[in-house]
C-alpha positions in Angstrom: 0.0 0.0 0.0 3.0 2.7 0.7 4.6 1.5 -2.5 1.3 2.3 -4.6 1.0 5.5 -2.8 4.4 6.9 -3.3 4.1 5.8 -7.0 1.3 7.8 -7.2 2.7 11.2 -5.5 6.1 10.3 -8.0 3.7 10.7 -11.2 3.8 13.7 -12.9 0.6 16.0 -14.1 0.3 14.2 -17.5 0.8 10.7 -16.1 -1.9 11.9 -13.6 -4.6 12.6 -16.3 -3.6 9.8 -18.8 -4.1 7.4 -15.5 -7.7 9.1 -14.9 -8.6 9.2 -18.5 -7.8 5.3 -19.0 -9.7 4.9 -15.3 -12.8 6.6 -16.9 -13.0 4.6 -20.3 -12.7 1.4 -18.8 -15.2 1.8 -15.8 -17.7 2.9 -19.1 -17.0 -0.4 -21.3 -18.8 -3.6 -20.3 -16.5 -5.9 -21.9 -12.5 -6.0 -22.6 -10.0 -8.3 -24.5 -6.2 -8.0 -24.5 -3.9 -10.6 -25.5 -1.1 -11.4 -23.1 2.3 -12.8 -23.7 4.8 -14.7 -21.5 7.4 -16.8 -20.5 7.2 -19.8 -19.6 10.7 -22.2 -18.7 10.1 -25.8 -17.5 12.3 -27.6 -15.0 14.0 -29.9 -17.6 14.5 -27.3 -20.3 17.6 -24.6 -20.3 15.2 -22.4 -23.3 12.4 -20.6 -22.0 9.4 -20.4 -24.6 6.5 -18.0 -25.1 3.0 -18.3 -24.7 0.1 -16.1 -26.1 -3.3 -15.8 -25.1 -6.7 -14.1 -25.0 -7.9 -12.8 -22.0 -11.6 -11.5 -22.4 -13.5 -9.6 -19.4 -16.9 -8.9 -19.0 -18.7 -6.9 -16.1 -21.0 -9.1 -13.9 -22.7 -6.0 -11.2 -24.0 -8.9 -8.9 -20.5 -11.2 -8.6 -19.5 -10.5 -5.1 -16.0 -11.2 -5.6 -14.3 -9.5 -8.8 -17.4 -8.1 -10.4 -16.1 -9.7 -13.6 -16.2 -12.7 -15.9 -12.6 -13.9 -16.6 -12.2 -15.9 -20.0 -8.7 -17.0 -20.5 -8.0 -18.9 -23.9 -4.6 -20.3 -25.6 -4.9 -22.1 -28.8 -1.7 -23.1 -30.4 -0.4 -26.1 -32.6 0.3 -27.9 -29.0 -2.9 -26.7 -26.3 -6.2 -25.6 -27.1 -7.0 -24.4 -23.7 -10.5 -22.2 -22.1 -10.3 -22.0 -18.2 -13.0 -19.0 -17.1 -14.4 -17.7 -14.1 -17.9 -16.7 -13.8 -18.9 -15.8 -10.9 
């Protein structure tokens, strides 16, 4: 918690409003995708390798927990993968 606040007292005016405007946009969509990327290294391989997927969200007002429905989805030559939450 002290390390969010003194990152947000270190930001400068136009971080600020950027920060606020991007605050505003989202809390007006309902839904969100975003594809994510990263590494993954397994105990018997020296070469790490990348992994893509799709992460969809989609507002849920009466989830008590995150408010949100989590779809995360990974289909390559290797995995075709859906794990969600739904409240």
């Amino acid at each position: 918690m002290l390390c969010a606040a003194a990152l947000a007292l270190s930001q400068t005016r136009s971080q600020t409003k950027l920060r606020d405007k991007v605050i505003v946009k989202y809390s007006s969509n309902e839904r969100m995708s975003y594809i994510i990327a990263y590494t993954v290294k397994s105990f018997d391989d020296d070469v790490p390798y990348i992994v893509e997927a799709t992460v969809t969200t989609k507002r849920l007002k009466n989830d008590s927990a995150f408010k949100e429905m989590f779809m995360y989805s990974r289909k390559d030559s290797t995995v075709n993968l859906t794990k969600h939450y739904d409240g």
